[in-house]
N, C-alpha and C positions, 0 to 999 in steps of 0.2 A: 504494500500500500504506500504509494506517493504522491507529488503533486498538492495540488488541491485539500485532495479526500483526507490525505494524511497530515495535513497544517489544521485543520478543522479538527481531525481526531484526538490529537494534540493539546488542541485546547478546550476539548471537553474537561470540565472542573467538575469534581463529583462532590467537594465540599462545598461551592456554592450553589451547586445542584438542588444536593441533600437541603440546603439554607432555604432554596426560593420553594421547596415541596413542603419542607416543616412550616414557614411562615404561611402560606397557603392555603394551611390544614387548621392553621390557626385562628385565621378570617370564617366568620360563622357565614356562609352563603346559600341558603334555600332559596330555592326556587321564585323569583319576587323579590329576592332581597340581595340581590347580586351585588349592589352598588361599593360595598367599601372593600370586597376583594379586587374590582375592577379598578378601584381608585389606588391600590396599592400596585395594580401590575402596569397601569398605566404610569404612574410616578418610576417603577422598577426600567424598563423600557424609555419613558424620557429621558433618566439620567445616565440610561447608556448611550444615550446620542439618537434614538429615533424617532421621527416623527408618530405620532399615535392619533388614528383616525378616531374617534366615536361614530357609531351609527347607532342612531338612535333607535329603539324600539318601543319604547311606550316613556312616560316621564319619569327620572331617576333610574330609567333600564336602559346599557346600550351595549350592545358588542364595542372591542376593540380591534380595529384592522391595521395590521402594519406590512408593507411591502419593501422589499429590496430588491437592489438590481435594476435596469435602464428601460427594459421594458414590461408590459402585461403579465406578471404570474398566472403560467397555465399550473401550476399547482398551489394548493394550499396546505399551510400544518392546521389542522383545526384541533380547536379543543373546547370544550364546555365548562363554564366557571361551576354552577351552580349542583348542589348537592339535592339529595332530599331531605325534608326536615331529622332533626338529631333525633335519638334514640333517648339521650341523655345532655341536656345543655350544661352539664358541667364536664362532662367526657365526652365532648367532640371534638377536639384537638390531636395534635401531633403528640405520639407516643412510640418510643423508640423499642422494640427489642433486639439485641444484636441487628442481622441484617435486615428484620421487620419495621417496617413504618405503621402504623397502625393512626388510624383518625378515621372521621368520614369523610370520604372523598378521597382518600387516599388510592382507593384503584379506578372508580367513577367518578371524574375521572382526573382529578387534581395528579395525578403521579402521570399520566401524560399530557398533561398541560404543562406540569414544570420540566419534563423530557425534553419539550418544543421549545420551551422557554430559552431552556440551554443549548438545544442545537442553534438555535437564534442567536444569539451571546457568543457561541464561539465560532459561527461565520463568520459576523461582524468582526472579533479579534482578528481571526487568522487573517482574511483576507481583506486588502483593499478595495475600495468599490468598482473600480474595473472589472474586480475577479470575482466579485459573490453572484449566486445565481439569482434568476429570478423568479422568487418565490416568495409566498405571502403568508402571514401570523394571523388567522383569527382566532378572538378568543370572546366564544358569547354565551348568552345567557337564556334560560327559557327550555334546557333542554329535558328537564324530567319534567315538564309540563307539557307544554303543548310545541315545542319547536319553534317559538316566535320569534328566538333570533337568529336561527339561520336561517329562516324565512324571510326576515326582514334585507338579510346577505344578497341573499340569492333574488331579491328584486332588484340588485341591483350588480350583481355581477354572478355569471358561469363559469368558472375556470373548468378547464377541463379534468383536472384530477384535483381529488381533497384524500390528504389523509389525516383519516376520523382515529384519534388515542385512546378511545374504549377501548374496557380492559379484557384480552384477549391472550393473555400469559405468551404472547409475543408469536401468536399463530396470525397469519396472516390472512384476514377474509374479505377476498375478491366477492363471496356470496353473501346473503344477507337475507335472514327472514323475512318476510310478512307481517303481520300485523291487524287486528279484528278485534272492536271492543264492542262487548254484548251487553244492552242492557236489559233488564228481566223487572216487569213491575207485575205484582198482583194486587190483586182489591178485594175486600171482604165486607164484613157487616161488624161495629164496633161493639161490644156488649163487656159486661164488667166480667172480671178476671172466672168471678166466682160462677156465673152463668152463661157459660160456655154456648151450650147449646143453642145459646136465644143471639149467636153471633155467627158469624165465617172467620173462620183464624187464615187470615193472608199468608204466614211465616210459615203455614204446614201445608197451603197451597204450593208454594214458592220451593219447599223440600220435594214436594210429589213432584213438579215441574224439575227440580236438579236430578231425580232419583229417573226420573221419564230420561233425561237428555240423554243421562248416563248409558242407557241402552243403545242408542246411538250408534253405528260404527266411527261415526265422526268424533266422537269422546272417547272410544274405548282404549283405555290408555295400554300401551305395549301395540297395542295391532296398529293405531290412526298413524299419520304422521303428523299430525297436529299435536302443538304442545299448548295447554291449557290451565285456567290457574281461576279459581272461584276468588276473585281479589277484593272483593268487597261483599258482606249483607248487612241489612239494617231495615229495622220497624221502626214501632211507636217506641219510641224514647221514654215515656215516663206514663204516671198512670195504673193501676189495678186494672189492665182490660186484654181482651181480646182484639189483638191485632189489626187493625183494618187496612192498612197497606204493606208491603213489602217490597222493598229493592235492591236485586243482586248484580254487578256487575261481573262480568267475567273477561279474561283477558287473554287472547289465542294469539300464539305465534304459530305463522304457516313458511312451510317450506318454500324455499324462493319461486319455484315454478307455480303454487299453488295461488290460484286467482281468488284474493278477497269475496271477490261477489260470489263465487260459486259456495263460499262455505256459509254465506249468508244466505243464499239462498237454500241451504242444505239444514242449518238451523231453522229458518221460518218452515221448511217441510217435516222437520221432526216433533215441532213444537204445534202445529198446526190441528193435529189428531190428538193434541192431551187431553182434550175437554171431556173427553168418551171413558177415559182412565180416570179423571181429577172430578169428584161433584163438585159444583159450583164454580168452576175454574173461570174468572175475571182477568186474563192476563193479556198483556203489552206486551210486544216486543221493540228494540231503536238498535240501529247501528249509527252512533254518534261520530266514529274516528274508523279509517281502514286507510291501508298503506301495504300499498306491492313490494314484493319481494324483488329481486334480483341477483344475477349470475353472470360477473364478468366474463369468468375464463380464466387463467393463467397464462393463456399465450398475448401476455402484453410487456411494456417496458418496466413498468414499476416489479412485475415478478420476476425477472431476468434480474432487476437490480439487486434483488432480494436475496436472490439466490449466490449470486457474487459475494454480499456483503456478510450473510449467516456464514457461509462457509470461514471467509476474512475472520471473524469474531468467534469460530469453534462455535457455531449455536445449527440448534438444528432446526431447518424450515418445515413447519408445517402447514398446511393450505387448509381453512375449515370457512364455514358459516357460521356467520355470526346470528346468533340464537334470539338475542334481544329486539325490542325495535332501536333504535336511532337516529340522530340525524343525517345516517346514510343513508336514510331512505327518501327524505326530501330531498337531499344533494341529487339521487339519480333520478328523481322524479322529475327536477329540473335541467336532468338534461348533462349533467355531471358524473364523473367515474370514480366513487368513492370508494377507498380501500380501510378498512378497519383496522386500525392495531395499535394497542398499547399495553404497557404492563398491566399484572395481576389480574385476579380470577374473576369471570362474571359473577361466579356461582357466591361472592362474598360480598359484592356488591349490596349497596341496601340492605344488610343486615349488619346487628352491634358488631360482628369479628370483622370490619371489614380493612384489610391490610394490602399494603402491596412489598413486595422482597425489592429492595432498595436496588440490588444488582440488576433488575428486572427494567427498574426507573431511568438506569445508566445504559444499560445496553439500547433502550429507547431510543433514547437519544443520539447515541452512533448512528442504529438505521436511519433514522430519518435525516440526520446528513447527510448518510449516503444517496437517501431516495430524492432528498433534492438537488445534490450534486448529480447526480445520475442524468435524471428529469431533465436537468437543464440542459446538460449536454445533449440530449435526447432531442430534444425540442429542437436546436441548435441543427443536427442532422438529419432529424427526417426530412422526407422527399414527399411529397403531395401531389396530386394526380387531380384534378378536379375537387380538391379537399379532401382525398381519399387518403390514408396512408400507406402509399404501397413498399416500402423498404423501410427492414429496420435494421443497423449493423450493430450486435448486441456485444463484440467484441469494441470496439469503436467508443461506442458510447459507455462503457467502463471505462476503459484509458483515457477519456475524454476528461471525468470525473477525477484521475489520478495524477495526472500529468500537468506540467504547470503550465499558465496560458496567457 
């Protein structure tokens, strides 16, 4: 490793690394409330000499966009500030164990945000601006809600690749679930707790209706390929009564090939016939949120880089889909070729263990030097045909990365 790639490598700094991921962890930032970890990464970033865009997305919310390099970034590092609410607002912070960081947000996804941070930082050191590629930092807000700030991104730019630092224990996913939120209301007759029978209990409606879906082949877990999760129920909140409404949400991840609408329509035909099984059955159904799946491929440039730079760092590549939704799924909706990867486990994600292995956090940020060095050199060489890409020289475009220029 020379060149470029290996001046950059260089000056990866794993103690200021580790500094800008523990202060980070330390900023309390749900969903809505982004504004003073933004204010800290925006000051981190001014005083290392870059301009720092705001874009706004609602008042007091805004992404942060930073670009280098002379022309358009056809790629982006993206990352999401904001967390989901604490488990515990006196234990949400940065907590060391050996090579564990533990906080919230630590692997969703503050540990690839400060990866990006620092491959940021040590382009800028290594190279002069002649020689950094051209590629772009956002870093926004809104994503374990509803995606409104890379919504708000992508009304106003397309790059052609983003990579997303969800935590993927550093497997690399060109695919990307699906996505289907189900909501389920029943209705009954309110009667006090103690006379039952002079009411409809909504919440035993609402169990006959989950215990109905169940049979399903679209539920039935181990056979479907639908992965599904009962993520919310809720009745009458207070009171001695008999229930008179219920609402369950449910929340389906679909395999990239599998079409939203087919399994909504698969739902409204199993739910359809429960009335004949359920006396009195009163029931709604809404699909308020749904989101396509997708499937790169691996035969592109950022996987070819990929594979170059694992091998370079003794790590071993692995190619998966990413299981969760994300904001890689409005990136390609819009028209963008998002690649998924960052430290630590989905599976810890939103729950009180949630950690990410610090060497995990560094290794990060290698790749994605490389993927932007790569990228740019990429960019640089391809050949286009009517916009088409017809050549790509995958030796080239490595040594392009390595070689000084």
């Amino acid at each position: 490793m020379s060149g470029r790639l290996a001046e950059v490598m260089a000056a990866i700094d794993p103690v200021r690394l580790k500094g800008t991921l523990t202060d980070m962890l330390d900023v309390y930032s749900p969903s809505g409330k982004e504004e003073d970890v933004q204010l800290y990464l925006e000051d981190l970033l001014s005083r290392a000499g870059f301009t720092v865009e705001r874009q706004e997305v609602e008042e007091e919310r805004y992404n942060l966009r930073v670009t280098m390099g002379e022309d358009e970034p056809e790629l982006y590092l993206v990352g999401h500030v904001d967390t989901v609410p604490a488990w515990d607002l006196e234990e949400f912070g940065a907590r060391e164990e050996g090579d564990i960081v533990r906080g919230l947000g630590s692997a969703d996804m503050k540990g690839g945000c400060a990866a990006m941070l620092e491959t940021w930082f040590a382009m800028a050191q290594a190279l002069k601006p002649a020689r950094r590629p051209n590629v772009g930092l956002l870093l926004v807000v809104g994503e374990e809600e509803n995606g409104d700030g890379s919504a708000a991104f992508l009304k106003r730019c397309r790059p052609a690749w983003a990579v997303i630092g969800e935590p993927t224990s550093l497997s690399a996913c060109f695919a990307h679930f699906g996505y289907l939120e189900a909501g389920f209301v029943t209705r009954g007759v309110r009667s006090h707790s103690s006379l039952p029978e002079l009411g409809h209990n909504a919440v035993e409606s609402m169990l006959r209706v989950l215990l109905h879906l169940g049979k399903d082949p679209l539920f039935k877990r181990g056979a479907s390929e639908i992965v599904y999760s009962v993520r919310e129920m809720h009745s009458s909140q207070k009171g001695f009564v008999v229930p008179d409404r219920c609402e369950t949400w449910i929340d389906l991840h679909l395999p990239p090939e599998r079409d939203p609408a087919s399994v909504e329509q698969g739902i409204r035909r199993a739910v359809a016939g429960a009335g004949q099984f359920i006396s009195g059955l009163d029931l709604s159904v809404s699909f308020d949120f749904a989101s396509a799946g997708y499937n790169l491929g691996t035969d592109n440039a950022p996987a070819r880089i990929l594979e170059e730079v694992y091998r370079a760092l003794g790590l071993t590549l692995r190619f998966d889909a990413f299981r969760s939704h994300s904001d890689g799924n409005l990136f390609h909706a819009a028209g963008c070729s998002p690649l998924i990867l960052g430290p630590g486990a989905l599976e810890l994600a939103h729950t009180p263990e949630e950690q990410v292995p610090f060497a995990e956090v560094l290794a990060a940020a290698r790749i994605y030097a490389a993927l932007c060095l790569g990228m740019d050199r990429y960019a640089a060489l391809r050949v286009e045909d009517r916009g088409t890409i017809v050549g790509f020289d995958r030796q080239a475009c490595w040594a392009g990365c390595r070689r000084d220029q």
